[in-house]
N, C-alpha and C positions, 0 to 999 in steps of 0.2 A: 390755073384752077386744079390740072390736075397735080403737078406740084405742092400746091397745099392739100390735098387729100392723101399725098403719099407719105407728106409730114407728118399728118395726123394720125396715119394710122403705124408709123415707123414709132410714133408717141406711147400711142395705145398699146402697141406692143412690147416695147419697154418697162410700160408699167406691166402689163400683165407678167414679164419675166421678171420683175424686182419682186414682185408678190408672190413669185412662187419660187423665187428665192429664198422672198422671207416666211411662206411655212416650213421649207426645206428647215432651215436654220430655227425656227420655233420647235418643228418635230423633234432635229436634234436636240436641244437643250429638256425638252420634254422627256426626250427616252435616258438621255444621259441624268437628267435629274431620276429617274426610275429609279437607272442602276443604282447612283448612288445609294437613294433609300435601302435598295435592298441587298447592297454593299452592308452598310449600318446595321440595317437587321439580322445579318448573317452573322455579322460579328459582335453583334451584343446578341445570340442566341449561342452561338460558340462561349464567349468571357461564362455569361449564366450555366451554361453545361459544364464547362470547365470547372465553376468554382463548387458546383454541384458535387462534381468528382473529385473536388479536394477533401470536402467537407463529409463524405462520405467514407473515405481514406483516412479521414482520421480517426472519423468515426470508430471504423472497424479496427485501428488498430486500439483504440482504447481500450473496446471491450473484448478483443482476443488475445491484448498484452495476459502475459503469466500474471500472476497475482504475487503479491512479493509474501516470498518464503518466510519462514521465520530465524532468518539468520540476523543474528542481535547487531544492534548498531555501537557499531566497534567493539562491541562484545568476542568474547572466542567462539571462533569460526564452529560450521557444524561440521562433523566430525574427526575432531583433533581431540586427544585426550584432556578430561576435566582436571584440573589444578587438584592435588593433592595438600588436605591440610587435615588440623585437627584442633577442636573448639571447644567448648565446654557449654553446657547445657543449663540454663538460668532461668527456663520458663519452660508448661509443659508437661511430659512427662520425661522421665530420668535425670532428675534436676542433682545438680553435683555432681555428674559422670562428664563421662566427654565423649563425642564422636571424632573418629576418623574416616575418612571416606573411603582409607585404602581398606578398611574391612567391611565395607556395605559390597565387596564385591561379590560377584552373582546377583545382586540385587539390583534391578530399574533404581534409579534414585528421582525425587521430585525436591529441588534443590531451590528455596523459594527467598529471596532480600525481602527484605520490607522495612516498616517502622513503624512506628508508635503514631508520627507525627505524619504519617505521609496520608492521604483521604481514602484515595482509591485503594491501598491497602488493608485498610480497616472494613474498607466493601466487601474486600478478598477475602480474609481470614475466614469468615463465619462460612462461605463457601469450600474454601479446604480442608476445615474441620470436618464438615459435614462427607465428603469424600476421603478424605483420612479415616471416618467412624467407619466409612462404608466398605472402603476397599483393600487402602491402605494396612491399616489393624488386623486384618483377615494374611497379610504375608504376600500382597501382590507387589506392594513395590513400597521404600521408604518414602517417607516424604518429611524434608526438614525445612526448619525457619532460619534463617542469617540476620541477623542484626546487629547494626553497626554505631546506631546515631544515639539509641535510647540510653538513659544508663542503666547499669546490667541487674541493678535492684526493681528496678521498672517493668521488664522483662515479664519477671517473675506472677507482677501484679497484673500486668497484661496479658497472661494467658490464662489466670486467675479468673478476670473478669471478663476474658470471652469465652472460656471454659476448651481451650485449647488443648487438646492431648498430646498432640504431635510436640517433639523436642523444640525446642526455639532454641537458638545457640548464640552466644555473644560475639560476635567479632572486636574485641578490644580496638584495634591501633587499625583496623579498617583492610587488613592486609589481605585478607581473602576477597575483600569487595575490588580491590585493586586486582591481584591475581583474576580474579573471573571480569576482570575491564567493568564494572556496573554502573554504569553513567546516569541512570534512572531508576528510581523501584515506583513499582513492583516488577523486580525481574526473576523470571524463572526459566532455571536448566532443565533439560533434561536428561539421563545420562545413563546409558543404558550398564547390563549387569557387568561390562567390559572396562564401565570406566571412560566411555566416550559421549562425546557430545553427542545430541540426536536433533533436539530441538532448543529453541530461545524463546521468549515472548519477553519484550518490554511493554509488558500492560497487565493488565487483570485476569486473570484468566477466569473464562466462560469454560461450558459442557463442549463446545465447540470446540475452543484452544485447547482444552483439555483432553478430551478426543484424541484430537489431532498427536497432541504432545506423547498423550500415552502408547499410541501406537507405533509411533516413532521409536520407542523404548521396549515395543513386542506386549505391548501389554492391552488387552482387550477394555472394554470401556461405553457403558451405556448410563 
């Protein structure tokens, strides 16, 4: 008898150490599942902050990148001297003369391509007329037209009918558009009374570009 009680309770006790074996081992896997989660959250809270601060990096450098200058796209560089030529005058004022640019010196020059045919051009003109009347004619700085595409009796008529004062000049065989690299019109030099490049713009020029352009050249501008 007492042999079977000592079995029983040698039984009893067994199980009670298997059972607290198996919270021991439940605990673990319980704490160890914890970590991992918060394994996992540490690290998708890190990836998130990380990519916060890339995104933010780029951010910043976008908008504290320079702005791009106005140096022409493969145009002549700014300040290397402007190509030396001389043209003759087909629309305008001084029609039948000819300019040279080696005698505009002392003078800013506003050195402008265009066409007949090109859109944003014909946007342009009525605006550097208008600043030509105002400035320009007063002795602040030249401002001339190049053109290359039109034919040279066309000129004539197109400054006719936008009431154009400023020279418009023909470039026959394109040589001067080549010399100043012109890949685009409307493109405009600027060039100060030296004979140097100052500024470029391949586009239209606004009060803004123009601004900018003329001051580049020493010449005030509101």
């Amino acid at each position: 008898m007492a042999q079977k009680l000592n079995k029983t309770q040698q039984e009893q006790t067994l199980v009670r150490a298997q059972r607290q074996e198996l919270k021991h081992e439940l605990a673990e896997q319980y704490a160890q599942r914890s970590r991992n989660v918060t394994y996992r959250r540490r690290r998708t809270t890190f990836l998130v902050l990380g990519v916060i601060g890339i995104l933010a990096l780029v951010f910043s450098v976008l908008v504290l990148w320079p702005a791009p200058t106005s140096q022409p796209l493969g145009g002549i560089p700014v300040g290397t001297a402007a190509p030396q030529f001389n043209l003759p005058v087909y629309g305008g004022s001084g029609i039948g003369s000819s300019i040279d640019l080696h005698t505009l010196r002392g003078h800013p020059v506003i050195l402008n391509f265009w066409s007949a045919s090109c859109l944003p051009c014909l946007a342009e003109v009525p605006y550097l007329q208008r600043v030509y009347a105002r400035d320009a004619a007063q002795g602040k700085f030249v401002l001339v037209g190049v053109n290359q595409e039109d034919p040279k009796d066309g000129i004539r008529t197109f400054g006719t009918n936008y009431h154009v004062t400023y020279p418009l000049l023909f470039d026959p065989v394109g040589a001067v558009n080549q010399q100043y690299n012109v890949t685009a019109i409307p493109t405009t030099y600027f060039i100060d009374s030296n004979g140097i490049v100052r500024s470029v713009f391949v586009q239209p020029l606004t009060p803004e570009t123009m601004k900018q352009g003329l001051a580049s050249v020493g010449v005030s501008f509101s």
